[in-house]
C-alpha positions as CSV (number, residue, x, y, z in Angstrom):
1,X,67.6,60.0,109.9
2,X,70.9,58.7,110.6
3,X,72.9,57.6,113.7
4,X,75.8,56.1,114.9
5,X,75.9,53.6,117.9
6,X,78.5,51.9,120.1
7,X,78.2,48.9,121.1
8,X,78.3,48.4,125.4
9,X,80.8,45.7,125.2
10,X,82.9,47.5,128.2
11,X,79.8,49.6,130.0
12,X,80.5,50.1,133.3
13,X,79.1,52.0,136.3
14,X,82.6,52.2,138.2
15,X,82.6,56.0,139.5
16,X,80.2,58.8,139.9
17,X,80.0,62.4,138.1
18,X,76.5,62.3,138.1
19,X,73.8,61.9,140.8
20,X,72.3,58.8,139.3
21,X,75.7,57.1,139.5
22,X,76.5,54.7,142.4
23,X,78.1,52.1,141.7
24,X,78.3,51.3,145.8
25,X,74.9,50.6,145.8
26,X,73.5,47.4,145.4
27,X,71.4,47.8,142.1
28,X,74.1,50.3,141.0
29,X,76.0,48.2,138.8
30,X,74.6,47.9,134.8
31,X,74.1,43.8,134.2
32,X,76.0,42.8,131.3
33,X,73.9,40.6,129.1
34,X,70.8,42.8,129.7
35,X,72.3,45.7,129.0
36,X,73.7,44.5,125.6
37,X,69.8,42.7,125.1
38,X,68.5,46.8,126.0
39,X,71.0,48.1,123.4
40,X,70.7,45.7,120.4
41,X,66.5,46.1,121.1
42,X,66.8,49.4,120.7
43,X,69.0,49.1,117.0
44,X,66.4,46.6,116.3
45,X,63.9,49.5,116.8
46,X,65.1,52.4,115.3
47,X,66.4,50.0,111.6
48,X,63.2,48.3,111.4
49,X,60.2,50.5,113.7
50,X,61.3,54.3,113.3
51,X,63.6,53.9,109.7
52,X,66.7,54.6,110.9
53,X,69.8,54.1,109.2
54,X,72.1,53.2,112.0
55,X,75.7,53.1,111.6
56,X,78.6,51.3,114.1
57,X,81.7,52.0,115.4
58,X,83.7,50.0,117.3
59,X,83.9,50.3,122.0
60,X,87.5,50.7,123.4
61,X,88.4,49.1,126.0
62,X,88.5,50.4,129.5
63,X,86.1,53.0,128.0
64,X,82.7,52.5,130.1
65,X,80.3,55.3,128.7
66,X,81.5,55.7,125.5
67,X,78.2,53.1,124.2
68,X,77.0,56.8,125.2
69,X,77.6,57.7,121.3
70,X,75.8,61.2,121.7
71,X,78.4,63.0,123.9
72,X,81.5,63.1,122.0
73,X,80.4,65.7,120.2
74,X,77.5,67.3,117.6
75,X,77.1,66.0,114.0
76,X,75.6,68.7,112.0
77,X,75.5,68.7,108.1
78,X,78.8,68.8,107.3
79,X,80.3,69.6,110.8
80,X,81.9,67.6,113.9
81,X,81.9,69.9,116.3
82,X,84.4,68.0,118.9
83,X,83.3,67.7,123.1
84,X,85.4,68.9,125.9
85,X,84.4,66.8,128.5
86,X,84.6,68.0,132.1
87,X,84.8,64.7,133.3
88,X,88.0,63.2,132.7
89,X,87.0,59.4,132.5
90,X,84.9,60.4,129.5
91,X,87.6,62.7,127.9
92,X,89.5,59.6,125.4
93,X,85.8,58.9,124.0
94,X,86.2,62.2,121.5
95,X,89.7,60.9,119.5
96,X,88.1,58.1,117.7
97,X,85.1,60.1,116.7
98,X,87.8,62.6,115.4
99,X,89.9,60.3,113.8
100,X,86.7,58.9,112.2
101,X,85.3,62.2,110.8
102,X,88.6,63.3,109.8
103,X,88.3,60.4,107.3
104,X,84.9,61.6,105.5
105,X,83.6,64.7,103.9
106,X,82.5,65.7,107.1
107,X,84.7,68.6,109.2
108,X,85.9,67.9,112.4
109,X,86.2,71.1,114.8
110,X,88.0,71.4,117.8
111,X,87.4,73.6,120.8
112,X,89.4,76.0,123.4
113,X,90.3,73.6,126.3
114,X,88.5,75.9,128.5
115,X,85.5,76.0,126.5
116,X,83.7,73.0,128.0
117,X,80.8,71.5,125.4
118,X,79.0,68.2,125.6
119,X,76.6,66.9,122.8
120,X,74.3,65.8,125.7
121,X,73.4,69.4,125.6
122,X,72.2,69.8,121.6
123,X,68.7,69.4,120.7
124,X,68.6,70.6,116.8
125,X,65.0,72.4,115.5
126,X,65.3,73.0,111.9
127,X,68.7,75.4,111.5
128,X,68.4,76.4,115.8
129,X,70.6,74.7,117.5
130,X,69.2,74.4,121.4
131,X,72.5,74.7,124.0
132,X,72.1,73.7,127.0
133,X,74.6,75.2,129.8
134,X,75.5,75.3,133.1
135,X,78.0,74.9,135.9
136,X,78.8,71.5,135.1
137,X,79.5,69.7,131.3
138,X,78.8,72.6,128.7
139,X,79.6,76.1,129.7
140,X,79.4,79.7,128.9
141,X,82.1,79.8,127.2
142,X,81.4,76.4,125.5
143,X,78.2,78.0,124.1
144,X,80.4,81.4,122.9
145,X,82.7,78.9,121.1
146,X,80.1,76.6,119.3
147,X,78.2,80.0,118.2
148,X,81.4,81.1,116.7
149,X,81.4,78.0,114.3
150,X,78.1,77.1,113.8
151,X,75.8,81.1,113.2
152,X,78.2,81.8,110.1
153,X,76.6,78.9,108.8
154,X,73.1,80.2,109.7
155,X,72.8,78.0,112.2
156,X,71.1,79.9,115.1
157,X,72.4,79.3,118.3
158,X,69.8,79.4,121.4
159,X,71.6,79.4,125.2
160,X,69.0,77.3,127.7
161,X,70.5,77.6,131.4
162,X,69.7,74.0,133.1
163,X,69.8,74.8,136.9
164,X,69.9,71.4,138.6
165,X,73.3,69.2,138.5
166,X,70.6,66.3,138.4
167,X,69.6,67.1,134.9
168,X,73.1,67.9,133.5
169,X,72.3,67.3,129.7
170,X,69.5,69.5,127.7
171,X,68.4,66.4,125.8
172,X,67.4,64.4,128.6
173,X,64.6,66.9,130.2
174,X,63.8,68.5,126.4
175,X,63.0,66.7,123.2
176,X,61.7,67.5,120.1
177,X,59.0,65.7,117.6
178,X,60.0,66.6,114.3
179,X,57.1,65.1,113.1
180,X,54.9,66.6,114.6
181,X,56.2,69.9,115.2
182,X,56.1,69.4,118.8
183,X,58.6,70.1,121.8
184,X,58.2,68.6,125.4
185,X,60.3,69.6,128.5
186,X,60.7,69.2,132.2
187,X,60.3,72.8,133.5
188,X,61.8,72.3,136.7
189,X,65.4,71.7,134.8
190,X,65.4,75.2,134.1
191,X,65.2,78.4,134.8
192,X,61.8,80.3,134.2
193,X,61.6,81.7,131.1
194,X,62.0,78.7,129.4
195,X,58.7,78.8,127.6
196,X,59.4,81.9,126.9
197,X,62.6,81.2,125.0
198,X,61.0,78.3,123.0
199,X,58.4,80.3,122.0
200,X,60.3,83.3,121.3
201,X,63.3,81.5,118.9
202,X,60.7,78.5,117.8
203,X,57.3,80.2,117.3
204,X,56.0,77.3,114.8
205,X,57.2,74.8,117.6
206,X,54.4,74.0,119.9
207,X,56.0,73.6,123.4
208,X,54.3,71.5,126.1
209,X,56.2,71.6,129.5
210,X,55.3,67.9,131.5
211,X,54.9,68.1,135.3
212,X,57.0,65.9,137.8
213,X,54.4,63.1,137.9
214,X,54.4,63.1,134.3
215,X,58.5,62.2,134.2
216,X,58.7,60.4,137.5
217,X,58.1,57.0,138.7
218,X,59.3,54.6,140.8
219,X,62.1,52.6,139.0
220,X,62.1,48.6,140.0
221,X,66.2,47.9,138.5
222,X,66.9,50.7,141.1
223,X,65.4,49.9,144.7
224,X,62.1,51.1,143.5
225,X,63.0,54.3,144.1
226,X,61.0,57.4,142.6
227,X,63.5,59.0,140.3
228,X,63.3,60.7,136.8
229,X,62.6,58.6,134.1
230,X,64.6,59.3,131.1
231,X,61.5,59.5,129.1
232,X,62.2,62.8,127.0
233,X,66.0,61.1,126.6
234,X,63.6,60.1,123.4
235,X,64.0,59.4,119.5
236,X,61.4,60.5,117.1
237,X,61.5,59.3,113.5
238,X,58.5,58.7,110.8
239,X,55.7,59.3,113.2
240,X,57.1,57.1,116.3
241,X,58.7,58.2,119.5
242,X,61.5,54.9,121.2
243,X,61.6,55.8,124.8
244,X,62.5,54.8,128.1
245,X,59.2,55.3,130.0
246,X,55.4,57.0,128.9
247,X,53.5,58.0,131.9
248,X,49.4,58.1,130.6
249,X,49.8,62.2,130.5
250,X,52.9,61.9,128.1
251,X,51.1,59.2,126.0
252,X,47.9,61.7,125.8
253,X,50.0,64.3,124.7
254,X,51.9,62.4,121.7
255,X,48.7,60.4,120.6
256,X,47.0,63.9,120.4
257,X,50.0,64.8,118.3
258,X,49.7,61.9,116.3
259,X,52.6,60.1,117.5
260,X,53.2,56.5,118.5
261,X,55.4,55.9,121.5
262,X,57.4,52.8,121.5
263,X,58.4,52.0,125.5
264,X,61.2,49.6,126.0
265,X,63.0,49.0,128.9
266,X,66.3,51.1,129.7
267,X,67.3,50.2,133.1
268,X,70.8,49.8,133.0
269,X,71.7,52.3,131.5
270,X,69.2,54.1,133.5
271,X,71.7,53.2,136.0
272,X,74.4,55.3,134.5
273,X,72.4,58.5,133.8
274,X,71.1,58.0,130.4
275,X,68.9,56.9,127.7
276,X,68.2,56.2,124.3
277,X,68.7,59.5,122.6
278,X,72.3,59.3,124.9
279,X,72.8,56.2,122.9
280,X,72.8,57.2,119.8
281,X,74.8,60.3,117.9
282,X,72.3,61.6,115.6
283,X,73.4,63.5,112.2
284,X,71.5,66.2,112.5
285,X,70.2,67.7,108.9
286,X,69.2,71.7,109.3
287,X,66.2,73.2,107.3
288,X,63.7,76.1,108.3
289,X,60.9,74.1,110.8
């Protein structure tokens, strides 16, 4: 596996587009040195615990969630398929990706203005890509467009409506396990017939929806209040899971699945409505599952 990470030299919580964002509150704002101890733990993790080769690119200034490497766009084999970010503040994070790709045998694709995609919403199983959509970040039309690049490559494309603007990206209520050929979700993201659609376009992909208790708990960086905990905002490499959070149901299940989970703490960028698997921009390698 390969990734690329930003470093949080400028992260910021200064606005809101997303319901954990306050930056009014008191514990709203990220602290600076631990969230750059958070972030270069995790790198430490992923080189030396799950195998990852992780490569950099440099922050820009002024730019407070682009440390978020995942949402500028989706790296698959030898496509860049470019974000169109509903939120403005986040829009200059896609140029340097771009500019970057446009250097490298990788091709960097560009979308309809009104076709609104985020990376946030990819989770990649084998050659299906997983789309999440909705009102807000990626739409219909984003899905239409990504389809129209990516299924004459026989990459599948499979819709998943998300129905809460709390959970506003697919990969942080749905994960995969690669390793173990394993799925987990947060039902209550979606609509119903999520297991349905999983089953349906994945049938050698066992999927395990978690309940609330499973994915909740009270968070102490933010007024101990009971919120979501980021725990399927997860990366699975070589047999072990790095993640936010691992409630004793969600370690049951990836134990029985032969996984190790590797918790480490993610408040602050908790804070700002994301997690590892936001952190990182994953090249994401297609084969048959």
């Amino acid at each position: 596996m390969e990734v690329i990470v930003i470093p949080p030299t400028y992260f910021d919580v200064v606005e809101s587009y997303n319901t954990r964002m306050r930056p009014d509150l008191p514990y709203g704002k990220p602290d600076p040195r631990k969230t750059f101890q958070q972030w270069a733990k995790m790198v430490e993790i992923l080189t030396y615990d799950l195998g990852v080769k992780v490569e950099f690119m440099n922050p820009t200034i002024d730019l407070h969630d682009m440390a978020f490497a995942c949402d500028p766009g989706l790296w698959i084999d030898n496509t860049f398929i470019a974000a169109n970010f509903q939120p403005e503040a986040r829009r200059l994070e896609v140029a340097p990706f771009f500019e970057a790709f446009s250097r490298t045998t990788t091709y960097p694709r560009a979308l309809p203005e009104e076709a609104c995609f985020e990376g946030g919403d990819c989770v990649v199983v084998g050659n299906t890509l997983l789309l999440g959509y909705g009102e807000n970040r990626t739409n219909r039309r984003g899905v239409e467009e990504v389809k129209k690049i990516l299924e004459p490559q026989a990459i599948r494309v499979v819709p998943i409506r998300r129905v809460t603007e709390e959970f506003y990206h697919l990969n942080s209520v749905l994960t995969v396990y690669p390793s173990a050929g394993l799925i987990a979700y947060y039902a209550e993201a979606f609509e119903p017939d999520i297991q349905e659609i999983l089953e349906k376009n994945l049938p050698r992909m066992k999927s395990v929806a978690l309940p609330k208790d499973a994915v909740y708990r009270k968070q102490p960086a933010i007024g101990d209040e009971y919120l979501y905990s980021y725990c399927l905002n997860s990366i699975e490499n070589n047999g072990k899971v790095l993640m936010s959070y691992c409630s004793s149901t969600h370690r049951k299940l990836l134990e029985s699945h032969g996984l190790q989970p590797i918790v480490l703490d993610c408040s602050e960028f908790e804070k700002s409505g994301g997690a590892f698997r936001c952190l990182t921009m994953i090249h994401n390698i297609t084969k048959t599952p």
